[in-house]
Every structure is written in C-alpha cells, then in structure tokens.
N, C-alpha and C positions, 0 to 999 in steps of 0.2 A: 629385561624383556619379559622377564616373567610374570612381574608385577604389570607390567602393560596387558598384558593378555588376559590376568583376573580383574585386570579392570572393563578390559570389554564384556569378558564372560556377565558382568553385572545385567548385561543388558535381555539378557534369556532369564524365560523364568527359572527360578529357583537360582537362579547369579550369584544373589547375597550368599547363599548355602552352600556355594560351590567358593566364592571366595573364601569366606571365615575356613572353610576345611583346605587351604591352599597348599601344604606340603602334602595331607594323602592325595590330592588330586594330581599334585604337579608330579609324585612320585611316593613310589611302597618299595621296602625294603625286602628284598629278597632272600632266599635262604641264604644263600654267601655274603650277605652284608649289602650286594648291590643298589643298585634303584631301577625302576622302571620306568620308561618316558611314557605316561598316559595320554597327553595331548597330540603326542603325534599318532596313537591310535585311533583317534577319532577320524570319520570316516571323510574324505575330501572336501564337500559340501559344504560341512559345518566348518572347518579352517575356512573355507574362503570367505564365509561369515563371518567369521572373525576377522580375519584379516581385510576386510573392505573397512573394518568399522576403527580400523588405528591408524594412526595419520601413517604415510606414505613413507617415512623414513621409516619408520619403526616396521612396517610391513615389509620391507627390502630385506631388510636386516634380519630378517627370519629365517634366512637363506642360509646363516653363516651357523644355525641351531645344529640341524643336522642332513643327514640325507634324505630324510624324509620332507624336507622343508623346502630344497633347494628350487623345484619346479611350482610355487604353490604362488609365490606373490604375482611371478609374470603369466599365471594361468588363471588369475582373479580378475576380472574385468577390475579397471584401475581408478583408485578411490583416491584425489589429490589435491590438497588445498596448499598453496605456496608461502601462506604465513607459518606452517608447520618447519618452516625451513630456517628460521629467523630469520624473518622478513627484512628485508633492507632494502636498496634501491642501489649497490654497486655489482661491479661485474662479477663477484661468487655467487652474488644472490641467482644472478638469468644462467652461470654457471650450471649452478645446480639443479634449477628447471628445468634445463638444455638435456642432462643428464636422466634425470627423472623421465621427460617424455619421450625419447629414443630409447632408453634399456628397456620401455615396457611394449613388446608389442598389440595390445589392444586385444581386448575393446574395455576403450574408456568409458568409462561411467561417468564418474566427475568429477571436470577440472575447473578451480578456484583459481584463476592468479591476478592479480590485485598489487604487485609491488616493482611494477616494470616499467617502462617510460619506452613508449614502441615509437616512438617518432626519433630515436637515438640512431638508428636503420641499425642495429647491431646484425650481423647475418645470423644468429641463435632466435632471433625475433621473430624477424622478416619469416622464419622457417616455419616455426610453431603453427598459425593458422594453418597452413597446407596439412601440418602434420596430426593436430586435431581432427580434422575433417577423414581425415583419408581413416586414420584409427575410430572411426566411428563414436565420436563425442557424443553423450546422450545429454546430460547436464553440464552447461557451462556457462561458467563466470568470465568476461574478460573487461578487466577493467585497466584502463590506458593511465599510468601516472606521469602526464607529461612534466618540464622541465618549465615549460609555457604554456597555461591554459587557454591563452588567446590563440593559439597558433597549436589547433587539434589535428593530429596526422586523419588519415581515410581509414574508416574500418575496412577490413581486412575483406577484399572480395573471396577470400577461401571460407570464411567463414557464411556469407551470402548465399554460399552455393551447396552451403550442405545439409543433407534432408534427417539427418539422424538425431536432431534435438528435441527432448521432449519439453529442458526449460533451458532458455537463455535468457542471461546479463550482461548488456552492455554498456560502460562506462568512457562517458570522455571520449568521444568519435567523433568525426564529422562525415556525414553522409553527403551524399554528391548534391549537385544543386539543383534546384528544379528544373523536368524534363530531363535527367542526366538517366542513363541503362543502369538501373540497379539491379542487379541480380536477387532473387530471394528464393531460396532453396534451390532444391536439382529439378527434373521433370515436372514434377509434381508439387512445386514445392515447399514448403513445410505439415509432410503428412501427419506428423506426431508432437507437433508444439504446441503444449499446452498452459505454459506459461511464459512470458515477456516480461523483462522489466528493462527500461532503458532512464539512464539519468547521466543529465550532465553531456549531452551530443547535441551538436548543432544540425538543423534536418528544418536545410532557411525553405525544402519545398512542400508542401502537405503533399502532392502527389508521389513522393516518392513512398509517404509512409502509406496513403492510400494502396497502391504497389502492396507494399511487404505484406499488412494486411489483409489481403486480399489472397494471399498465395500461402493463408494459417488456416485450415478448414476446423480446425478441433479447439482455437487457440480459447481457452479457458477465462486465463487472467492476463488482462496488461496493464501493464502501467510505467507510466513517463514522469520523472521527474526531474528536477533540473535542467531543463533541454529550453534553446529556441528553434520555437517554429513562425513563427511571425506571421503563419497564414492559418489557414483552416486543416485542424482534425476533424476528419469526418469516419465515427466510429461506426462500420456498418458491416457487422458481423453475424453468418447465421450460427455461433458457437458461443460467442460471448457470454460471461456468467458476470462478471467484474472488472471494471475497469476505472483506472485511479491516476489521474491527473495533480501534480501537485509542486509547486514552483515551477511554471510552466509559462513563458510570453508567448503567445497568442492573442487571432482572431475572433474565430469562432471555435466552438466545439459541437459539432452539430450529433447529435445521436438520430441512428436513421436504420431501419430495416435492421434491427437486431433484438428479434424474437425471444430468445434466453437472457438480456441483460436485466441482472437482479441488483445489481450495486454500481450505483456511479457516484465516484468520490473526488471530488472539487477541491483542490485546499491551496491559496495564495496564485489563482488564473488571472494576470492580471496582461495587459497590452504593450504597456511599458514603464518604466521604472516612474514616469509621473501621474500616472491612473488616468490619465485625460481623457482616455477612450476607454467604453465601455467593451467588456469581452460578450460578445453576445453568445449565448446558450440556450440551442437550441435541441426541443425534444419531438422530435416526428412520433404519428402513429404506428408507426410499428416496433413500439418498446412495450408491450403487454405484460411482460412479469417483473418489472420496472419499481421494486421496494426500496429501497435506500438510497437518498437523494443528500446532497451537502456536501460542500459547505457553500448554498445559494448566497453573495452577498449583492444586495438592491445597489450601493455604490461603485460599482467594478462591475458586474452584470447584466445583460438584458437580458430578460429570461424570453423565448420565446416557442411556442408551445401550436405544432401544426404552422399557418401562413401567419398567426397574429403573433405579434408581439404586446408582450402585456406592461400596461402601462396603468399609472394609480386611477383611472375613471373607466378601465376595460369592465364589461359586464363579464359575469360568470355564466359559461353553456357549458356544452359537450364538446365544444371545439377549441376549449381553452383549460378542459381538465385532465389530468392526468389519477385518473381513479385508482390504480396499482400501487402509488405510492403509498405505504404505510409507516415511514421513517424518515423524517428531514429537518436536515439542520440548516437556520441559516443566522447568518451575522449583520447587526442591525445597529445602528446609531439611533438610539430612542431618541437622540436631542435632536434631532434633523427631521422637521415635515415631512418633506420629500421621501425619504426614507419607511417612515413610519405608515405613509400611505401605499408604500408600492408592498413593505409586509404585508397589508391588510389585503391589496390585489394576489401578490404569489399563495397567500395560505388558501383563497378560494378555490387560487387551480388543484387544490391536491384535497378533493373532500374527503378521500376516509384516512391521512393521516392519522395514526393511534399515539406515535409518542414524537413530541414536538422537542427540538433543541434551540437556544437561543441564545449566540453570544453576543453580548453586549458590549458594543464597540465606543460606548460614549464619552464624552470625554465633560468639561464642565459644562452645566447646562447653560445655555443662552435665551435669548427672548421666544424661540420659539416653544418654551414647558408648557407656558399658558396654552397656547396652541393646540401641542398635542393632546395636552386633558379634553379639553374642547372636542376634537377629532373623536377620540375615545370612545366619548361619552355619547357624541350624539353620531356613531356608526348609526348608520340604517340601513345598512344590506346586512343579512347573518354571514357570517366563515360558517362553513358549516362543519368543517373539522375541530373546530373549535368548539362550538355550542353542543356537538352528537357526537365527537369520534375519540376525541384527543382521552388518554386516561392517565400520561405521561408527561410530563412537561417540566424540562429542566433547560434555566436560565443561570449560563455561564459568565463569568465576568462581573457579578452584579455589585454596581458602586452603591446603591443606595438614592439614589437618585428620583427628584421627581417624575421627570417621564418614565421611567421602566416602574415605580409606582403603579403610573396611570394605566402600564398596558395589565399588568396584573389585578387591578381591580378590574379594567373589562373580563381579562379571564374569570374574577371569581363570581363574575353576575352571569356569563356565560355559560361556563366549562360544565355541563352538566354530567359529564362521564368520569370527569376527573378523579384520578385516584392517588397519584402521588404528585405534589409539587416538589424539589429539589433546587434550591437557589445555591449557587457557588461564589460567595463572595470573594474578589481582587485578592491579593497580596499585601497591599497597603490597609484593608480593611482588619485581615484576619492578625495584624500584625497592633492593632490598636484596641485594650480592649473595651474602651469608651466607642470608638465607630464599631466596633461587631455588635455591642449592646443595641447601640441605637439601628444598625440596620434588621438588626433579629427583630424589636420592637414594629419596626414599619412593617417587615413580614407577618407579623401576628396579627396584627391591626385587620392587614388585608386579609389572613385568614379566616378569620370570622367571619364576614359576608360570601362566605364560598355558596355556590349556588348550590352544590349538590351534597353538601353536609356533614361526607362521609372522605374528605381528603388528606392525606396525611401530607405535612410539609416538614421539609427537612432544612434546615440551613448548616452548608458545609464550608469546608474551608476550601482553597484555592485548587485547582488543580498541581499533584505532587509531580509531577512528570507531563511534562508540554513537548516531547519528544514526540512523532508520529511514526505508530507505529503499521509500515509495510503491511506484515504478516497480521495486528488482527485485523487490518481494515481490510484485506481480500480474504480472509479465514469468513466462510458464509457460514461454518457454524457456530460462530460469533454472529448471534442475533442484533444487533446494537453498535455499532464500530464507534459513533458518537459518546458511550458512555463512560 
C-alpha cells in the first residue's frame, strides 16, 4: 500500500523527491527506536487527493492502515473504474461492483464500468443506474457488454433523468423508437454536461436525439460512434465547440444554428453497407466559427451548403461559401471524373482554407487518367483557396499514380502561398524500394514547376498508426486533428 501511495504522491510537484526519499517520508525513527506515521499527518484534503487518484480497491483498503484512515476513502467523493477489479464478465466480477457502489455513500465523481452484460436482468444491475443517479454521478462510463449485440437491452431511464453529469459515456443501448418519451435529465435537464460520447446504440429515431440534445445547454463536445440512426442528426446547438461523427448509418447530418461549432469531424458516414445513397451534409448559416471540416468524401456525400446543394457545374457566391473553414480534409478517387470534378466544386465553397488534406482513395487507373489530365489542365474558374490560401497541403495514400500526378501539377502552377507539400505514400509503396524511388522521382519532377519557389516537399512513409484517435480529434488545442 505503501508503494501505491509513492506512486501517486509522483503526481504533485516535487513527487519524484518525495518518492526517491520514501522511508524518511513514510517514517523517522524515534528516540526509542520507534517510527512515525508521516502520511497520516498530512492534513485531510491532501489524503483525499490522494486517494481519488488510486484505483478503488486500493483506496478502500486504506481503511485497514490505521485510525486515522478508517473515515477517509468513504468521505472522498468516489473515484472508480471496474477493470481495476480484474475485469471479467462472471458473477464476482458485478459481485464486487455491487459492493464497491453500496459501501460508498457518495458523491461519486467517477464511475467507469465496462465488463457487465445488463441485459442478463441480474437485480445487482437492474439497481446500479437508480444508485448512480441518486449518489450524484458526475463522470460516467456505462458501457453494456451484451451476450447478443443484435438484441441491445433499453438504456437505463435512471440514468435519463439525472442532472449531475458533467461527461457521459454510453455504450451498446438501444434508445426508444421514434416519437417514444425519453426522458433527458431532471427539470432542467442536463445543466452541467459538457461532454457526450455515445457508440455502438441503436437510436432508429433522430427525434429522439433531437430531444436529449436540446435539453444540454453547456454540452461541449459530442460524439457518436458506432451507432444506427437511419434518419437525420440534426446538430443545432448554442454550446457546441465539437462534434465527431464516425462509423455512423445515416441520412443527413445537417449542422444548423450552432454559433460555437469549431470542429466537425466526419469519418466512414455512410447510408448503408452498399453506399448506394448518398449521405447528404448539410452546413446552414449559422455555423460562423466553423474551422475543421473532414473527412468530406464526393462518393458517399452530398455536401450541401444553405438551400443549394453543390454539384461539379455549381458556380461559386456567397451563398455556397463557407469562409470560416481553415482546415479540411477530404477523400478522393483521382481515377473517377466524377469525383475529381465535384473536388474541384467543394474546395471553391471554403475559399480561405490554409491547410488542405487529401486521401487518396484510388485504386488502378482506368480510361478516364487521360481525362482527368485534360480537366486539370484546362480548369477555368480559379479555387481560390488553392491559388491564395492554401500553405499546407498533405496528400495521403499516394500510389503514384497518373491522375494524383495531374492534380499536383495543377497545384504546382497554382498554389501560390504554398509552403510545405507532405505526400504519404501506401504501404505497398514504402515496402518496395524500386516504387518509393520511382514515386519520390514523379514527386520531384512536379516539384520544380512549383509556382511559388519557395516549397518544401517532404515524401513520407505510410501512416504508423491508422487507429482514430477520440481525444486528439475533440482536443481544440490540437490545432490540426488531420495530421
């Protein structure tokens, strides 16, 4: 236990100086040979600092120290993640959650539990939401490890109804069907939630989450992952800073009246497992601080922007721009016309884009390379984020290929701001080193007709980790979540 304790103590400054010195601190010899208990002189405030920051078993067990100890773990608002327990998925494991959340009387701070199957109706289960809410949960996890993921039990109406959360996670639920009385928060309700993250729940009605939404006045950050909703998210928040959409079947995603939204992050929106319909995405005018936009894909998407929807012969106004954007990524099939012209229409709607991403979705070129060079070349409306904004621009995926060639020489006759290019060539590239040479070589080629003289291009290898990560892509002090 002692050793537990200097390991928290690491987290206050001067931590390391108080571990290395760990027997004077833990105790000094006395004139009769004794020893002293130091840490129990420290003065209440700092124990319970301590003890919020050691998992939950080990904080109980503090109690068995001394008398000093014995009132300190269940007067600590209560710090508790359930894999701290060796996690398992049989009846010791809800055992001793059972136990854990009745010995403490509150107030919880935060509960993690993550290895339960609540659709088993155990009565230890069934209890817990009531018993969170009522002990005033500020931070919680609940995530449902059913037996059958096709067959998700109802998230917990106790949990619905309680106003004391600042972040909630929920996993693997099914929320009621559309038009069904969902509860969300108490009077008020959710006066203090300022973050959301839901994955993996079925929620077949957008009204419902229209609903919960509506009843977060502060809520921060959302985000939904793994979830079907089969109709429209409509994100229309006066709080919003972030919100992140990702493995997600859906309609629409319409962004509407939300003043504060900085980050909207798109990653695999598609309608249903055969892409046959497009998800339409839609950005109303009232998203004014609107900076991080992606992952736009022209295949799976219809962007639409105010009443129009834009389409590869749409002219470029003010009613089809979105000027705030200075960060967007999208995903492109250089070998597809089609494609390659609806890019050329989305990059207009965002003229002062500064740093542009571009993953390369293509696969072997076909009849239409000649084409796209053609297109290219004889553009005749400017991008104007491209010719005056753009000073970034990093192309992911890159096979080497003719058409992504072609669009790179437009940039290099264009890109007049341009300061770094960054190409990431495939796996299968970086893995031969006859195609790295030759694709490094086509890179160089094009760099030399750079329009502004002064670019630096880098050619990298693959991306080392293709994991997404949650935290930095709603982290806003993480300028770049693309990079």
């Amino acid at each position: 236990m002692a050793a537990a304790v200097l390991h928290v103590l690491r987290w206050f400054p001067g931590g390391e100086a108080i571990a290395r010195a760990k027997h004077s601190f833990l105790s000094c010899s006395d004139a009769d040979g004794g020893y002293e208990d130091r840490i129990s002189a420290l003065h209440d405030h700092l124990l319970h600092n301590i003890l919020s920051r050691l998992p939950a078993k080990d904080a109980a067990r503090t109690a068995a120290l001394a008398s000093r100890w014995r009132h300190l773990w269940r007067s600590t608002p209560l710090v508790f993640h359930d894999h701290h327990l060796l996690p398992s998925r049989d009846r010791a494991h809800v055992a001793a959650v059972a136990r854990v959340l009745a010995a403490h009387p509150g107030p919880f701070r935060t509960v993690s539990i993550g290895y339960c199957d609540f659709g088993c109706h155990d009565r230890e289960l069934a209890e817990w939401p009531r018993l969170l809410a009522a002990k005033g949960v500020q931070d919680l996890a609940l995530v449902n490890m059913p037996a059958d993921f096709d067959r998700l039990p109802a998230v917990p109406a106790d949990v619905l109804r309680c106003d004391t959360f600042r972040r909630l996670l929920l996993g693997f639920w099914k929320f009621p069907d559309a038009g069904a009385d969902l509860p969300a928060g108490g009077a008020d309700g959710f006066p203090h939630l300022w973050e959301l993250i839901m994955f993996g729940n079925d929620m077949p009605g957008g009204r419902d989450l229209d609903h919960l939404l509506a009843r977060c006045p502060v809520l921060h950050t959302f985000a939904v992952s793994l979830s079907k909703m089969f109709q429209r998210v409509h994100l229309r928040n006066q709080s919003f800073r972030c919100v992140l959409l990702w493995h997600c079947f859906v309609e629409e995603v319409a962004v509407m009246d939300s003043p504060l939204l900085e980050r909207l992050i798109l990653w695999e929106i598609v309608v249903g497992e055969d892409f046959s319909v497009a998800v339409r995405v839609k950005i109303a005018a009232g998203v004014p601080k609107l900076q991080v936009l992606g992952y736009l894909e022209p295949r799976l998407h219809q962007l639409q922007i105010g009443d129009i929807v834009i389409k590869p012969d749409t002219m470029a106004s003010p009613s089809t721009m979105v000027p705030s954007v200075k960060i967007l990524a999208l995903k492109v099939n250089f070998g597809v016309l089609k494609e390659v012209k609806m890019l050329a229409s989305i990059l207009r709607c965002f003229p002062n884009v500064d740093t542009l991403h571009i993953e390369s979705l293509i696969g072997a070129d076909g009849p239409t390379g000649k084409r796209n060079a053609k297109f290219w070349r004889g553009l005749c409306l400017p991008i104007k984020c491209v010719t005056s904004r753009v000073k970034k621009m990093f192309i992911h995926e890159f096979h080497g290929h003719r058409s992504e060639i072609e669009f790179l020489k437009f940039a290099a006759r264009s890109a007049e701001k341009l300061g770094a290019l960054l190409v990431g060539v495939t796996e299968e590239i970086q893995a031969s080193a006859r195609k790295l040479s030759e694709a490094t070589a086509k890179v160089a080629a094009v760099s030399r007709t750079w329009a502004c003289g002064e670019c630096i291009v880098l050619v990298l290898g693959p991306r080392v980790d293709d994991v997404w990560s949650f935290r930095k892509a709603s982290d806003l002090s993480v300028k770049d979540p693309f990079h």
